[in-house]
SEVEXTI-734339 format. One record per residue (C-alpha): residue in one letter; y, x, z. Coordinates in steps of 0.2 Angstrom, whole numbers. Layout:
<atoms>
rest;c2;c1;c3
a;Y;X;Z .
...
</atoms>
This chain:
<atoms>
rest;c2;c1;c3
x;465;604;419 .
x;475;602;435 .
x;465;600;450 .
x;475;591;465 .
x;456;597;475 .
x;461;613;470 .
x;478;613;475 .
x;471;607;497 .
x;458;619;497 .
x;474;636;492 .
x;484;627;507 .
x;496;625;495 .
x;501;607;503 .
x;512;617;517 .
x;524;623;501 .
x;521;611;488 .
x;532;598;486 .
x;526;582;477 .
x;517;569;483 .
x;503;570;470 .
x;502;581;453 .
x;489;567;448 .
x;501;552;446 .
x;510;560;431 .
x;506;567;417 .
x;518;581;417 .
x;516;591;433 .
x;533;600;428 .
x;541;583;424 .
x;536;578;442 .
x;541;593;449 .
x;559;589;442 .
x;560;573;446 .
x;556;572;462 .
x;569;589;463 .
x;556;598;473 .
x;563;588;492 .
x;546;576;493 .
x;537;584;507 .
x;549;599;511 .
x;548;604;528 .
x;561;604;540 .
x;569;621;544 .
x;570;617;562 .
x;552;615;562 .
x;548;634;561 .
x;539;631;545 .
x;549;642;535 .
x;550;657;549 .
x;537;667;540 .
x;548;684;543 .
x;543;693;558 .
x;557;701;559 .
x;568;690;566 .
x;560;673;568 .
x;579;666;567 .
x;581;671;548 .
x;571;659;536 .
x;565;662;518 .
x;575;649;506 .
x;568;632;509 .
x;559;623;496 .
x;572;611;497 .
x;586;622;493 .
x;600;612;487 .
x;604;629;474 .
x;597;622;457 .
x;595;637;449 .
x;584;642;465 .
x;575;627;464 .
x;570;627;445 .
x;564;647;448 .
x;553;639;463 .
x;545;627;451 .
x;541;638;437 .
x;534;651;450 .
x;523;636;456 .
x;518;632;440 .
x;513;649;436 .
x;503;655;452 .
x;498;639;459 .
x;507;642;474 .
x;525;647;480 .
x;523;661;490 .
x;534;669;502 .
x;540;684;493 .
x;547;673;480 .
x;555;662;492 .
x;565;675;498 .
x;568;683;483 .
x;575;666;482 .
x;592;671;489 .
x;596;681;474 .
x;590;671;460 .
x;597;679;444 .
x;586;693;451 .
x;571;680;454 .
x;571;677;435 .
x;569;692;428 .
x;556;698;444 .
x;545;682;440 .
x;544;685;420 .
x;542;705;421 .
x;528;701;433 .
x;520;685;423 .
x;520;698;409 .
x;512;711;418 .
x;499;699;423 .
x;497;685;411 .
x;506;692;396 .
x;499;702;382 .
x;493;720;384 .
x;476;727;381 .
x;470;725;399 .
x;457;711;403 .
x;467;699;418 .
x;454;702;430 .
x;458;720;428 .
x;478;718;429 .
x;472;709;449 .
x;461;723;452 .
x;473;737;450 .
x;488;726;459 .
x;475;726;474 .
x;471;747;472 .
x;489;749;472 .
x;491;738;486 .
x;478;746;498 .
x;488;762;496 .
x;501;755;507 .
x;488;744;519 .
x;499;729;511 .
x;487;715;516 .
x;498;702;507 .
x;497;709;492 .
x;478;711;495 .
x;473;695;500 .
x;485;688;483 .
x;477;697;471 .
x;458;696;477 .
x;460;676;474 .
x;469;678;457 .
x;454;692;453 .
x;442;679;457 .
x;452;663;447 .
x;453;675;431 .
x;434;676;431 .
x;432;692;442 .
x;414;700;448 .
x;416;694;468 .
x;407;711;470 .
x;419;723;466 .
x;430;715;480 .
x;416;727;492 .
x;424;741;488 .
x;424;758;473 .
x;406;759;474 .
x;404;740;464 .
x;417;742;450 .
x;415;751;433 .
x;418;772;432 .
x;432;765;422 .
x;442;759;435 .
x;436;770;447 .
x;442;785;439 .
x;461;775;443 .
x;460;780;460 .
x;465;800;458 .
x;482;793;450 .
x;485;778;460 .
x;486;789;476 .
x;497;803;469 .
x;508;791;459 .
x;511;779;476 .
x;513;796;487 .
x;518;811;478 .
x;522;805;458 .
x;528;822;454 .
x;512;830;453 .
x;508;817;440 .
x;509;828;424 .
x;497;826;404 .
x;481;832;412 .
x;478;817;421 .
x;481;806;405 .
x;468;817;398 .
x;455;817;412 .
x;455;797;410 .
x;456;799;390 .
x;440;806;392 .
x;434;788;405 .
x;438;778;387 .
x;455;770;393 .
x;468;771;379 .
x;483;777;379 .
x;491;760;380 .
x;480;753;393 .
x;486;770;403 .
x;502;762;401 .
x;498;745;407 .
x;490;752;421 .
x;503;763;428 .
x;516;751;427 .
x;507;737;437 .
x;501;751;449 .
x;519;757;450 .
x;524;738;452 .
x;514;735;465 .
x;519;752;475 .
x;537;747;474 .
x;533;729;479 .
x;525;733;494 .
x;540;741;501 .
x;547;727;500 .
x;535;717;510 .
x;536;728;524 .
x;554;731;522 .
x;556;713;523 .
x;542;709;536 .
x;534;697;526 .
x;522;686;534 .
x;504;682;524 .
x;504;665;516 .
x;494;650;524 .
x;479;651;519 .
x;478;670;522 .
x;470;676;539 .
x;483;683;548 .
x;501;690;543 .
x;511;705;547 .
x;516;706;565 .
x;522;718;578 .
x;510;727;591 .
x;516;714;606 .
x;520;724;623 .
x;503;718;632 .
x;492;733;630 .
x;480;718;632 .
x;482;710;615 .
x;467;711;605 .
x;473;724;590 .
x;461;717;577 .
x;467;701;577 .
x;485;703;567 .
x;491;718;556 .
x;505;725;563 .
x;516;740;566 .
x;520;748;580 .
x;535;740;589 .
x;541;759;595 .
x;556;767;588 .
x;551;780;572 .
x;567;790;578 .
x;571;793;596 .
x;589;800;589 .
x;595;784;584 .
x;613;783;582 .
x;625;769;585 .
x;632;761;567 .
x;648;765;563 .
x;649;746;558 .
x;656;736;540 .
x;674;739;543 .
x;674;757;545 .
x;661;759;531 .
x;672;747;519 .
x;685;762;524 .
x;676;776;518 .
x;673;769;502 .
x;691;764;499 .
x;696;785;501 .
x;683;788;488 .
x;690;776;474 .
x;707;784;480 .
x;702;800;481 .
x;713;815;471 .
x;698;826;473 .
x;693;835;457 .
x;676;833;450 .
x;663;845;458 .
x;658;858;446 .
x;640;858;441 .
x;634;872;456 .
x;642;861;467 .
x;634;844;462 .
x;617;857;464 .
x;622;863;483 .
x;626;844;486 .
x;610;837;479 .
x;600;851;489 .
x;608;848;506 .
x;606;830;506 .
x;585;833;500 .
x;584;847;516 .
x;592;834;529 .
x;580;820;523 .
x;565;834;527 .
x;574;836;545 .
x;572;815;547 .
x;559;811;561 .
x;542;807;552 .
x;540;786;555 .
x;527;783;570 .
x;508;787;569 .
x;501;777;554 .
x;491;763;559 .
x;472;760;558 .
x;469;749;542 .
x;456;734;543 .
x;439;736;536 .
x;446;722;523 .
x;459;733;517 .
x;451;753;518 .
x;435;745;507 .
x;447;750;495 .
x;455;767;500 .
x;449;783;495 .
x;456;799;502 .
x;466;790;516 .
x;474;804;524 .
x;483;809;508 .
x;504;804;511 .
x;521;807;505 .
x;526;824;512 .
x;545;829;508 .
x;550;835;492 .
x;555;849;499 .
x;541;854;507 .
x;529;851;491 .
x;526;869;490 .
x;525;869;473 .
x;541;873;465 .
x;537;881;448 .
x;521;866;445 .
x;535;853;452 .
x;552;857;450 .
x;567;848;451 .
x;567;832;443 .
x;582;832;432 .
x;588;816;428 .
x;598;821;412 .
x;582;831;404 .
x;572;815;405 .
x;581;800;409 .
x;577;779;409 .
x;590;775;398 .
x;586;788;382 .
x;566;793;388 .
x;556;782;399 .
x;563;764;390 .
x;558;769;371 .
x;541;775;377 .
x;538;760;388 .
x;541;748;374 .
x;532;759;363 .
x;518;759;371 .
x;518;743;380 .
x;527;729;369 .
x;544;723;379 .
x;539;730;395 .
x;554;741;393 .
x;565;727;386 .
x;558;716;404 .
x;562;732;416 .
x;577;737;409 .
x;586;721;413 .
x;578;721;430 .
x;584;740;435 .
x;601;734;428 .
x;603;718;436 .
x;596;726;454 .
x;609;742;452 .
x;623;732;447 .
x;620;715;456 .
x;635;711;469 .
x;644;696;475 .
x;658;706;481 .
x;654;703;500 .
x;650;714;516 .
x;645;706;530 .
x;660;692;534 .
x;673;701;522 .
x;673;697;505 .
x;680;704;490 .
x;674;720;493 .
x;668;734;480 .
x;653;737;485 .
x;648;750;470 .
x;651;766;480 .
x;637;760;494 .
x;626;752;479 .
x;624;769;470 .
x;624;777;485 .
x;606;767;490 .
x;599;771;472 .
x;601;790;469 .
x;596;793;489 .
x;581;785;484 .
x;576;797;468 .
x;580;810;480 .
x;568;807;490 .
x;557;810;475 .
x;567;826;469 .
x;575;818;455 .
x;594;821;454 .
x;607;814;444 .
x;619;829;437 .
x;632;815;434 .
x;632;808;455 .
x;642;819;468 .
x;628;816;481 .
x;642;821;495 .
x;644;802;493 .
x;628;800;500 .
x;633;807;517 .
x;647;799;519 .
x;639;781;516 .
x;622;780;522 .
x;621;783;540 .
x;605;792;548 .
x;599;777;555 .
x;600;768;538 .
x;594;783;530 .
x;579;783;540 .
x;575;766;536 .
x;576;768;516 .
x;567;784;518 .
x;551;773;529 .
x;552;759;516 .
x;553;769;502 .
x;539;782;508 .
x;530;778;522 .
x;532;756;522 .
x;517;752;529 .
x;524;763;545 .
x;538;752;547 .
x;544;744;564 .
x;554;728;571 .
x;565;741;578 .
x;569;752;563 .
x;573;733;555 .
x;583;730;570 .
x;594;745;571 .
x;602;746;553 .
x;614;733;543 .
x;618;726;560 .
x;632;716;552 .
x;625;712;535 .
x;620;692;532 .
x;601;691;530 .
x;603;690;511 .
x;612;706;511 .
x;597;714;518 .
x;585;708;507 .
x;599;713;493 .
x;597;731;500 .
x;575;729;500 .
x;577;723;481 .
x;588;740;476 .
x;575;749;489 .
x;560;741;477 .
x;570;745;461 .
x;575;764;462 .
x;555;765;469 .
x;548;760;454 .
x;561;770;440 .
x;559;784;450 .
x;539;783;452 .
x;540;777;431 .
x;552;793;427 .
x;536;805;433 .
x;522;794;423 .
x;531;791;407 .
x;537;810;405 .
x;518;814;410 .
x;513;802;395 .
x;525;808;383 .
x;520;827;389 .
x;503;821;381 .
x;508;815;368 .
x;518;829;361 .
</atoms>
C-alpha cells in the first residue's frame, strides 16, 4: 500500500510531482492527470543543477513539456519510488530511457533465480569497484526495502560464502574481463550457484560496471536524500576532503591538445564516405587494430586514484587491483586477442544469454542496437549530418581498449576521428571513471550540445558492457562445452 509517510521521509517531495498520492486511488492516474507539472521546480531555481560539471547544464526537468519523457518519468517513479538523477538525464534521449528502464526493472524485479535483495547486493559489489557512491547509496536502500539483512551492508565479512565468493570475478570482470575464462564458473559451481544464477549475476555486475561510467562520465550529483554528491577537489588546500567525494580538479594529461572543432571533424568524415580507397586487406586491418591498441598504452594514466570513504571501501577487497592496458597484460597465449568474428554478440553471446537468462538477450539486444545506431542527424549547431563514421568510431575504440577487435572495422578510422583529447577521456570513463576530472569533461566535445555529450556517455556505457559481456558469456559457454 502506498505510503505518502514513506514517500517525505526518501526526500522524494524535491522530484515528486503531485500534490498528494493519497487523494486518488490510482497514483498513476494522478500522475497523468496532473501531467507531472504540480510542484516542478523552477529551473532557474538551481534545483535541477545536479551535474557538477557545468552547473549551467540541467538534467531534463520533471516538467518537461516532451510527453514521451514525461510518461518514462512516471513509470520510473512508479517503479523505484523515486526519480533519480541518472534517469532524468537519460531523459534527453528517451527511446533509449525505455529500454534502459525495462532491461534494468528486469534485472532487478523481473524474474531470474536470484532472490531481490541479492540482485541489490551485487549492484552495490559492482558499484564499489568504481567508488561509485550513487550507485552505493541507491542500492543499500533498495537491499534494505526488498527485506535485506542491515548487517551485510558492514562489509564481506557479514554476508553468506555465497556471495562472497562473487568478489574474485567482480574485480576482474570490472577491471581486466579477459582473464575471465570456465574455471572461475567452476570455482563458484563448487559455492552452490547455478549456472543461471552465474548468469544473472554477471550481467547485473556487468550493468552496474558500465553504469558507473556513466555517472562519473556524466558528473552526476547524489540524490537528496543522500549525504553528499560527486564534486570536484575545490582549489583551497583548506577544504575539509571528507566532506564531499570528488576527483581531483588537475588535468589527467599534461599533453592536452587543442580540438580541431565540429567543422573540420564533419570534413573528415565526409572523405571517408567518398573515399575510392580499397578495402584493407586482412594483415592490414591487423596492423591497423595493433597500432591504435599500442598508442592507447602510450595515453597518460588519469591522475592518482582517489581515497575511497570508509562507507564505500566496507565493501572492496583487493583495492589496488586496476585496469592495466591490454597490451601490457603479459599474457598473450592465456589472453590473446579477442576476435570479434570467432565469438561475436550477434551469433554467441545473445543465444546464450537468453538461454540461460529468459529475454535478457532479447532486452540488451535492442539496447546495444538502439545506443550504436541512435542519431538525430546533428553535430553541435549543424544538422543533417551523418554522424555513423564518429558513432562506430566510439564503439569499436572502446572494445579495443579491451583487446577485442572487429575484422570487419578499418580501425584507421579511429585515428582520424577521435582526437587524443577525446580519446583520453573515453579511455578514463571507460577504464578508470572514478579518476575522472572537471577538466577532462571540460576539454573534449567543446561544441557538442549537452545532450550530445550524454549521447556520447550512453554509447561509452553500451560498448562497456558488450565488450565486459563478450569475455563472460564465452567463459560460460567454454564451461558448458
Amino acid at each position: 500500500m502506498w505510503n505518502y509517510t514513506n514517500l517525505q521521509s526518501l526526500d522524494l517531495n524535491r522530484n515528486c510531482v503531485l500534490e498528494s498520492p493519497l487523494e486518488t486511488e490510482s497514483l498513476k492516474e494522478t500522475c497523468v492527470y496532473k501531467k507531472c507539472v504540480k510542484k516542478a521546480p523552477d529551473p532557474q531555481t538551481g534545483l535541477h543543477r545536479n551535474l557538477n560539471h557545468n552547473d549551467n547544464e540541467k538534467i531534463v526537468p520533471v516538467s518537461t513539456s516532451e510527453d514521451q519523457t514525461q510518461m518514462l518519468f512516471v513509470d520510473a517513479f512508479l517503479q523505484n519510488n523515486r526519480l533519480d538523477h541518472v534517469t532524468q538525464l537519460m531523459g534527453y534521449h528517451p527511446n533509449y530511457l525505455e529500454m534502459f528502464l525495462r532491461t534494468q526493472q528486469y534485472l532487478l524485479r523481473g524474474d531470474g533465480p536470484l532472490p531481490f535483495h541479492y540482485r541489490h547486493y551485487i549492484a552495490i559489489m559492482a558499484a564499489s569497484r568504481h567508488q561509485c557512491a550513487y550507485l552505493i547509496h541507491l542500492h543499500e536502500q533498495e537491499f534494505i526495502l526488498q527485506g535485506g539483512d542491515q548487517d551485510w551492508l558492514k562489509g564481506p565479512a557479514f554476508i553468506p560464502t555465497k556471495l562472497r565468493k562473487l568478489h574474485e570475478v567482480n574485480k576482474i570482470l570490472a577491471h581486466r574481463p579477459w582473464l575471465f575464462n570456465k574455471s572461475h564458473i567452476e570455482g563458484l559451481r563448487k559455492e552452490a550457484w547455478s549456472v543461471s544464477e552465474l548468469v544473472q549475476a554477471i550481467v547485473i555486475m556487468a550493468h552496474f560496471h558500465a553504469l558507473s561510467s556513466f555517472v562519473f562520465g556524466c558528473g552526476i550529483k547524489n540524490e537528496p536524500d543522500h549525504h553528499g554528491g560527486f564534486t570536484y577537489r575545490p582549489h583551497s588546500p583548506t577544504e575539509n576532503s571528507n566532506d564531499s567525494d570528488y576527483t581531483s580538479d588537475s588535468s589527467s594529461d599534461s599533453n592536452s591538445e587543442p580540438e580541431v572543432g565540429i567543422e573540420i571533424l564533419m570534413e573528415r568524415m565526409k572523405k571517408l564516405k567518398e573515399s575510392q580507397e580499397e578495402e584493407p586487406t586482412e594483415e592490414e586491418r591487423r596492423k591497423r587494430f595493433e597500432k591504435v591498441e599500442f598508442q592507447s598504452a602510450e595515453l597518460t594514466k588519469p591522475g592518482k586514484k582517489p581515497s575511497p570513504k570508509a562507507e564505500i571501501i566496507k565493501y572492496v577487497q583487493d583495492e589496488e587491483f586496476c585496469y592495466i592496458d591490454f597490451t601490457k597484460r603479459g599474457c598473450t597465449e592465456e589472453a590473446p586477442t579477442f576476435r570479434a568474428n570467432e565469438y561475436s554478440w550477434d551469433d554467441h553471446g545473445f543465444s546464450i544469454a537468453n538461454r540461460l537468462y529468459s529475454e535478457i538477450g532479447n532486452l540488451l539486444d535492442e539496447k546495444f542496437s538502439m545506443a550504436y545506431n541512435l542519431t538525430y542527424y546533428t553535430m553541435g549547431e549543424v544538422i543533417d549530418v551523418d554522424t555513423s563514421a564518429f558513432r562506430r568510431a566510439i564503439w569499436y575504440y572502446i572494445h579495443c581498449l579491451y583487446g577485442i577487435m572487429h575484422d570487419d572495422y578499418d580501425y584507421g578510422q579511429v585515428n582520424q576521428l577521435l582526437e587524443r583529447n577525446l580519446k583520453q577521456y573515453i579511455k578514463t570513463v571507460t577504464c578508470y571513471p572514478e579518476r575522472l576530472t572537471k577538466k577532462d569533461y571540460d576539454n573534449v566535445m567543446k561544441e557538442f550540445k549537452h545532450s550530445e555529450k550524454v549521447h556520447v556517455n550512453l554509447m561509452l556505457l553500451e560498448a562497456r558492457l558488450q565488450g565486459e559481456l563478450l569475455y563472460a558469456l564465452r567463459g560460460v559457454m567454454h564451461y558448458m562445452t
